[in-house]
N, C-alpha and C positions, 0 to 999 in steps of 0.2 A: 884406178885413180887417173892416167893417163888418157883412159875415155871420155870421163866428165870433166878434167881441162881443155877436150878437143869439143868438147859438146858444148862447151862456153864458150869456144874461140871461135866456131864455127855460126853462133846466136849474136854474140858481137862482129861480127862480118856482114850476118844478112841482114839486120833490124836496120841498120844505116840505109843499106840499098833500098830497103823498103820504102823510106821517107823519098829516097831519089826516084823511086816508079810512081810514086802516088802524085796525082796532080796538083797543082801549089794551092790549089782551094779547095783542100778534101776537108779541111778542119773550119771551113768558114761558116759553116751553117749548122744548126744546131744546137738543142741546150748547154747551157754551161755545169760544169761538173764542180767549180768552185764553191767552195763552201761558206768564202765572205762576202758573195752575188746572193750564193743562198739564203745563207741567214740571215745578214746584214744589209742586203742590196745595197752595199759598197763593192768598186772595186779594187783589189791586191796589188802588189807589184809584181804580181805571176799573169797575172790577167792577160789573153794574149799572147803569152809565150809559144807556146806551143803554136799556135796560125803565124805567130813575127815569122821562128827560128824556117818553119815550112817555105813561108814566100822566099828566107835569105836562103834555104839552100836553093831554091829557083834563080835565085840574083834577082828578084821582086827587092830593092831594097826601099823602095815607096812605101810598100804597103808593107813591109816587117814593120818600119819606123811606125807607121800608122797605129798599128797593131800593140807593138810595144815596141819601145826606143831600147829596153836592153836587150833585145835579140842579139843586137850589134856584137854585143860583150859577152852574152853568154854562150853562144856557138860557137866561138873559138877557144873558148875556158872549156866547156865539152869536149870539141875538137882533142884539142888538147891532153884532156883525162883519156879519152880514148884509146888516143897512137900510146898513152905512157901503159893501160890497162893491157895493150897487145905488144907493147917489148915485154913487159912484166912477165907475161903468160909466153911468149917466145923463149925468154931465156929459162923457165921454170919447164917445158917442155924439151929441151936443151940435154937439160940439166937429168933428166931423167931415163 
């Protein structure tokens, strides 16, 4: 049990760095994987997220805004879930 809480903690540690090595327009090109582009060719209030949140953790914050205006709000609300997902797992590792 103690494994697969470190094998979690350790998958929420690298997947963040990953976005910080990848260069802030690795998600700019490309089809869209949205489903209301797809079927509807409307688009969501997701639309974008993913290339905003990329350029904000660059501090691109032109082109997050460009991209989608709640990058703003939603990378800190992540941020946020994250540091609470790795006390969570600190004191349950602790605890054991």
């Amino acid at each position: 049990k103690k494994y697969k809480i470190k094998l979690y903690l350790g998958g929420l540690i690298v997947l963040p760095a990953i976005f910080l090595f990848l260069p802030k327009d690795f998600f700019d090109n490309g089809e869209t994987v949205c489903l209301s582009v797809s079927l509807f060719e409307t688009t969501c209030h997701g639309c974008g997220l993913t290339r905003g949140i990329q350029h904000l953790i660059h501090l691109d914050l032109s082109s997050a805004l460009k991209y989608n205006k709640l990058s703003v709000v939603v990378l800190p609300l992540v941020t946020f879930l994250w540091l609470k997902e790795l006390r969570r797992l600190e004191v349950k590792l602790r605890k054991n």
